[in-house]
VEXGUMAR-21296 format. One record per atom (N, C-alpha, C): x, y, z; residue in three letters. Coordinates in steps of 0.001 Angstrom, whole numbers, padded with zeros to 6 digits, always signed. Last residue first. Layout:
# residues N
XYZALA
...
//
This chain:
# residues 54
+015758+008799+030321UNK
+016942+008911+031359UNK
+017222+009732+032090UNK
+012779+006967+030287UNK
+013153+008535+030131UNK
+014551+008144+030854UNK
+011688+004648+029624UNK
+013032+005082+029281UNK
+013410+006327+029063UNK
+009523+004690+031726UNK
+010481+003755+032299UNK
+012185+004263+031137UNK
+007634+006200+029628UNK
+007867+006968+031172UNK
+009442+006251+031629UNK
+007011+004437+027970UNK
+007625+005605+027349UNK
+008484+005991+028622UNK
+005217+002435+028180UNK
+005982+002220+028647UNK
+007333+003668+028151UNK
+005004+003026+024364UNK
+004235+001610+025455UNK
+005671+001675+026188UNK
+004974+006420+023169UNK
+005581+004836+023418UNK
+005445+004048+024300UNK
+004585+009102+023303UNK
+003258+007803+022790UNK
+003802+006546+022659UNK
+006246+009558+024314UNK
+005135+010072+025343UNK
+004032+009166+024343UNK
+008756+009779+023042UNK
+008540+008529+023749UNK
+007076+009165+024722UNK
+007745+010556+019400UNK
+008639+010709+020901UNK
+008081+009575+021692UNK
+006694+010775+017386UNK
+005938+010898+018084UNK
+006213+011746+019436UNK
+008305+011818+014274UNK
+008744+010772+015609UNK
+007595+011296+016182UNK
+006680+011956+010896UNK
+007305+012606+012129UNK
+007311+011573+013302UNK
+006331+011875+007705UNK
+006024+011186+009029UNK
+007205+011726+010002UNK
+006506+014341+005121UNK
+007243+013138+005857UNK
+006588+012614+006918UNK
+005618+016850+004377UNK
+004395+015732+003866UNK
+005371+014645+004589UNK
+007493+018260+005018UNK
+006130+018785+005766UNK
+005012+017440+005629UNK
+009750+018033+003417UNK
+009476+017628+005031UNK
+008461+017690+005660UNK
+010032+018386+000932UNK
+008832+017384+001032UNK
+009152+016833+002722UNK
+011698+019711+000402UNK
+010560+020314+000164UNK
+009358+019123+000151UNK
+013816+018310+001282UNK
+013897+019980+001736UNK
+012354+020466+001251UNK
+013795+016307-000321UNK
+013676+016052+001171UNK
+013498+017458+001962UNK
+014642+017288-002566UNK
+013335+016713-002525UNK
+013345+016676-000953UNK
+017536+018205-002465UNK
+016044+018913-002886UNK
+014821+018740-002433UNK
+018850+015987-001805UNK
+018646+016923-001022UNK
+016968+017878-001469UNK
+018213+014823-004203UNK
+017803+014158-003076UNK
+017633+015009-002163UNK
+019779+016506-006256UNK
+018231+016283-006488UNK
+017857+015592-005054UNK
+022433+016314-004599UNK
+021644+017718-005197UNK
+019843+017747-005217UNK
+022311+013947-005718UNK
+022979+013870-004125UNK
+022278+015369-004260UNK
+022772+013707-008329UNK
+021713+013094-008278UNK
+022017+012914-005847UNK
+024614+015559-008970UNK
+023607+016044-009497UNK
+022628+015122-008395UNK
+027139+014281-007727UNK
+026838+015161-007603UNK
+025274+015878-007835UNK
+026903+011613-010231UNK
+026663+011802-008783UNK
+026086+012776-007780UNK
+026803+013261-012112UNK
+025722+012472-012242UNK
+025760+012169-010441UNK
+029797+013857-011967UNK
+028511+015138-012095UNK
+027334+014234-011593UNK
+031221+011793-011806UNK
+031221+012685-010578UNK
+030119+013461-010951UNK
+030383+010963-014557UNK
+029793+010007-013512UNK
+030091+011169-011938UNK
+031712+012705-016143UNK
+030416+012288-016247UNK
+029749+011910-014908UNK
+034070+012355-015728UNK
+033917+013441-014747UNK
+032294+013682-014717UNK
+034825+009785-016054UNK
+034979+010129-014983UNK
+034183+011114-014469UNK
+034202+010056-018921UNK
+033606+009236-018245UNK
+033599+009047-016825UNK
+036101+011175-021228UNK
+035330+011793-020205UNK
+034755+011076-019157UNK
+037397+009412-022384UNK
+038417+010428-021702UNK
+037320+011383-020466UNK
+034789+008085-024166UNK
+035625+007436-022914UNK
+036550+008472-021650UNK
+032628+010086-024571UNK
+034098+010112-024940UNK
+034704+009118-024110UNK
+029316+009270-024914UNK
+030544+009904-024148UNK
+031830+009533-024519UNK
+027723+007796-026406UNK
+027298+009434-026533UNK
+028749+010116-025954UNK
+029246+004988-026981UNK
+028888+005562-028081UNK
+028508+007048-028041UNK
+029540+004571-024381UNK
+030511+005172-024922UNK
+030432+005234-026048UNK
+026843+003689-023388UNK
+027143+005029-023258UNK
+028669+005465-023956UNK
+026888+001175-024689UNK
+026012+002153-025294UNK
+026412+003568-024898UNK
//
């Protein structure tokens, strides 16, 4: 189906964009959705936290 919209000759550079694009959009989202992410606690709320301090 897609080489009915894309040129076969193109299909490489399709798929590097789509890559590119969709590595772009991930970054994005993670850059503006750090505030709403879950955060490490650290080991001061970990059972026994104190024994793996090094």
């Amino acid at each position: 189906m897609i080489y009915y919209l894309i040129s076969p000759n193109y299909i490489n550079v399709v798929t590097f964009v789509s890559i590119l694009f969709a590595f772009a959009l991930t970054c994005f989202a993670i850059y503006m959705g750090k505030n709403i992410l879950p955060r490490d606690g650290g080991r001061a709320y970990a059972i026994n936290g104190s024994k793996s301090v090094g």
